[in-house]
C-alpha positions as a printed Julia matrix, in Angstrom:
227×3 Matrix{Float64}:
 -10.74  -15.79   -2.96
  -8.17  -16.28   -5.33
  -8.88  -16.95   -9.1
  -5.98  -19.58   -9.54
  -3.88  -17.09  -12.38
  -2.05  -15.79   -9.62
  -3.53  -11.84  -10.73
  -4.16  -10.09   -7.33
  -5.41   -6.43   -8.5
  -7.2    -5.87  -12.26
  -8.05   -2.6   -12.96
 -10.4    -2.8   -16.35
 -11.28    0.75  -18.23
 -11.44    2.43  -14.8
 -12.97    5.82  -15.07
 -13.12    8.41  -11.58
 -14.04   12.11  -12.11
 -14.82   15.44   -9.87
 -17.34   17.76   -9.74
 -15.53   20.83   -9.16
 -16.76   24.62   -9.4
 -15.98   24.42  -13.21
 -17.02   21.36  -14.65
 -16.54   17.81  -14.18
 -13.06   17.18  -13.72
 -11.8    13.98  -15.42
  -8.98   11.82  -13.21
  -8.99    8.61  -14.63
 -10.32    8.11  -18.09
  -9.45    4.23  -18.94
  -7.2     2.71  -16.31
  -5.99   -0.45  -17.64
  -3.93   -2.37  -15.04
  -2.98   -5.52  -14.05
  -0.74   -6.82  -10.54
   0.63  -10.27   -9.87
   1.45  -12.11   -7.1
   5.16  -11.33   -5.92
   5.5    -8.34   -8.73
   6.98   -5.11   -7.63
   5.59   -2.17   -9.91
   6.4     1.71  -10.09
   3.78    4.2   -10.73
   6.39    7.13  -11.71
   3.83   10.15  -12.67
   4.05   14.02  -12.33
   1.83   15.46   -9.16
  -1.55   15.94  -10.17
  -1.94   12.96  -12.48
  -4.33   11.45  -10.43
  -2.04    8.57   -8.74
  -3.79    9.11   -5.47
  -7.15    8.47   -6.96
  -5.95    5.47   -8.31
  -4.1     3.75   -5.41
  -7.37    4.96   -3.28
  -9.44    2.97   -6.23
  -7.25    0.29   -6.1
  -7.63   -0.15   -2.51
 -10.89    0.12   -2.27
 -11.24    3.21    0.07
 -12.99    5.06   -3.05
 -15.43    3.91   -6.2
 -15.16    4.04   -9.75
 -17.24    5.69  -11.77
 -16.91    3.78  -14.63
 -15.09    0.06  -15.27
 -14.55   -2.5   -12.57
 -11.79   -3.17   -9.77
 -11.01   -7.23   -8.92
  -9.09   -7.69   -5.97
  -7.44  -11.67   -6.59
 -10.54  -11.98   -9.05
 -13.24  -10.71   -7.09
 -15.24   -7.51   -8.65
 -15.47   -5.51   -6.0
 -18.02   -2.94   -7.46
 -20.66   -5.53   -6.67
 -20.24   -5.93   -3.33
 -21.19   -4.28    0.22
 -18.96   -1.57    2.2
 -18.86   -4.59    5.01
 -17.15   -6.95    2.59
 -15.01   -4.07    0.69
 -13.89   -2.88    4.63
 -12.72   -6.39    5.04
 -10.62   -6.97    1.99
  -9.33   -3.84    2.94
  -8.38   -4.98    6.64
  -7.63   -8.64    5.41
  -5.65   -8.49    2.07
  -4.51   -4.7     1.87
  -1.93   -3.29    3.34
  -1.33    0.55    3.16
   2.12    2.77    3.73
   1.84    6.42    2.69
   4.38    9.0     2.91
   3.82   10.09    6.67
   3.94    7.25    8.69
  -0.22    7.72   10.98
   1.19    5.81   13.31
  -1.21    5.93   16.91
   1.27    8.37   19.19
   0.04    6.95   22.67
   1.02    3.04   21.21
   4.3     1.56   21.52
   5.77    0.28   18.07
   5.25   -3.35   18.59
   1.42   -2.38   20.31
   1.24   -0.18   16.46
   1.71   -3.61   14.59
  -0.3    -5.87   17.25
  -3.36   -3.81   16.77
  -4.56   -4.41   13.25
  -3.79   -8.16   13.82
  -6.34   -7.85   16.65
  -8.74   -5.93   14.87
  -8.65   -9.0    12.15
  -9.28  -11.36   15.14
  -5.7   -12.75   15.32
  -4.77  -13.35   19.35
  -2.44  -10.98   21.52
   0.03  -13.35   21.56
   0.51  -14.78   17.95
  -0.31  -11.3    16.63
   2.92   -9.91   19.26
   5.15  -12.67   17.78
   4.15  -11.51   13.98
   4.58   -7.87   14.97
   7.95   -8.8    16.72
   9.27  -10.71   13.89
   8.25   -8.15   11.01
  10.06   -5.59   13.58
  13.28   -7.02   14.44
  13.25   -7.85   10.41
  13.5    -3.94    9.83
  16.29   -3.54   12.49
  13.86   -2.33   15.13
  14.48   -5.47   17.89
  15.92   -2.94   20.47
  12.87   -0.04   20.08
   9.79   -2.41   20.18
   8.62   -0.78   23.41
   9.52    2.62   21.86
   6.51    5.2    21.68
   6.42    6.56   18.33
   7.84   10.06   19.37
  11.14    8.31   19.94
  11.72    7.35   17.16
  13.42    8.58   14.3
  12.03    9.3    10.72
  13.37    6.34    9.51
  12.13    3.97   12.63
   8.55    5.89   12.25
   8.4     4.71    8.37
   9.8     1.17    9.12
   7.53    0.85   11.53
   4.4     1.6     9.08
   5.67   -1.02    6.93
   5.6    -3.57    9.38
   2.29   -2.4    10.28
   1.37   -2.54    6.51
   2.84   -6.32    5.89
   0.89   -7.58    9.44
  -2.25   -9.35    8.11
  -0.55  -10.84    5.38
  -1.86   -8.66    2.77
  -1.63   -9.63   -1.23
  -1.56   -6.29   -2.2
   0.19   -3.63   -1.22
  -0.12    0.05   -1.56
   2.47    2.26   -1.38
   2.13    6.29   -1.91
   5.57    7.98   -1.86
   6.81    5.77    0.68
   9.78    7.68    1.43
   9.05   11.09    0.31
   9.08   12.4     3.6
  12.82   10.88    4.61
  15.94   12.12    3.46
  18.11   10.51    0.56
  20.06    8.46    2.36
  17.52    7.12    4.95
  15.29    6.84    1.65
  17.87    4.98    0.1
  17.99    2.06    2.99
  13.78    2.1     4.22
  13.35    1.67    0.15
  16.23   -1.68    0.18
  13.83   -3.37    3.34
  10.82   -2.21    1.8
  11.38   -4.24   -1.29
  13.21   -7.1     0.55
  10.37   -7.96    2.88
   7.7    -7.64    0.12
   9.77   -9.92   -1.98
   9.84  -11.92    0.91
   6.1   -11.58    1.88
   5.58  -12.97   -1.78
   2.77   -9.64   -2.05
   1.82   -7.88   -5.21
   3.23   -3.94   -4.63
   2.49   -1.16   -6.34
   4.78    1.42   -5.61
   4.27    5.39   -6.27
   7.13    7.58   -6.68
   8.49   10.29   -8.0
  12.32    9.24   -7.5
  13.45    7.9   -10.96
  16.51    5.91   -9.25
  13.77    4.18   -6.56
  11.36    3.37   -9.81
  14.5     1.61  -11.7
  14.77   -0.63   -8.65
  11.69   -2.64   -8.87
   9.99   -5.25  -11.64
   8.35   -2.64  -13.9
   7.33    0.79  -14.63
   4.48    2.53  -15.32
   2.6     6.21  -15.36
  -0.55    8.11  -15.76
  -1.16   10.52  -19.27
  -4.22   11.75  -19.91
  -5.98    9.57  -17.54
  -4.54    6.32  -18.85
  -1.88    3.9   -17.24
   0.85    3.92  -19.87
């Protein structure tokens, strides 16, 4: 799947509007972006700027309607929901600002299960899932349910999950907006380290100027347009 430039996400003259009670709202107007293998970048914008749309168009859980998405040089307005579900499962990886992580699931079982899903076996994908986890400081809670676990272990733990299938993108959407600043401060440090690490494209949203200034480049959305 790749296309040999080492460019895993293109975003070309992406356009994404809503109806809404008055009009058509306009979100995206001409979304020029471009990700590369092992580059960290911040996408620093106000709320309502329409940085959810595009991390939901970049990962493919939403369509354009205008301009064309390549994941690692694929366009993936041309194909099928099967094949966008699976470079979603296979070379995505997700971590939003509440951690979703399955309640009635130990934290190891939480990073073992999307392996599985991708048809990796119980026992590799429990020595991938162990390894990301001990990586994050989390070798002494692996058999921890979720609700024992502190805000901190809860978001670590959804990185992990995030960096399982050995994604080449990954999404992040406030990351640590729900942690406080000095818990933020140290999930951000081993959220960069093991996706410099993972060698995976990241793109990052934030609104925490200081987090933004720690990674590769910045960007934000005006008037529709990355800039």
């Amino acid at each position: 799947m790749s296309n040999g430039s080492g460019v895993v996400l293109l975003m070309e003259a992406v356009r994404r509007s809503y109806r809404t009670d008055a009009g058509a709202l306009d979100v995206l107007t001409a979304v020029d972006l471009q990700l590369a293998a092992g580059e960290i970048v911040a996408l620093a914008a106000p709320s309502g700027s329409g940085k959810s749309t595009l991390l939901h168009l970049a990962g493919l859980l939403d369509r354009p309607d205008g301009g064309r998405v390549l994941i690692e040089g694929r366009d993936s307005g041309a194909l099928a929901d099967s094949a966008r579900t699976a470079i979603r499962r296979d070379r995505i990886g997700f971590v939003y600002q509440f951690h979703h992580l399955l309640a009635e699931f130990t934290a190891l079982e939480n990073v073992v299960l999307p392996q599985m899903i991708a048809g990796v076996g119980r026992k590799q994908a429990q020595l991938r899932a162990a390894g990301l986890l001990e990586s994050f400081g989390l070798a002494h809670r692996l058999k921890h349910l979720p609700g024992k676990l502190s805000g901190g272990e809860q978001q670590r733990v959804a990185i992990a999950r995030s960096l399982a299938n050995r994604p080449r993108l990954l999404l992040c959407d406030e990351p640590t907006g729900n942690l406080d600043i000095a818990t933020a401060d140290v999930v951000f440090a081993e959220l960069l380290s093991a996706v410099r690490n993972e060698g995976v494209a990241a793109l990052i949203a934030t609104h925490n100027p200081d987090l933004a200034a720690r990674m590769d480049r910045r960007m934000t959305l005006r008037d529709g347009r990355v800039v």
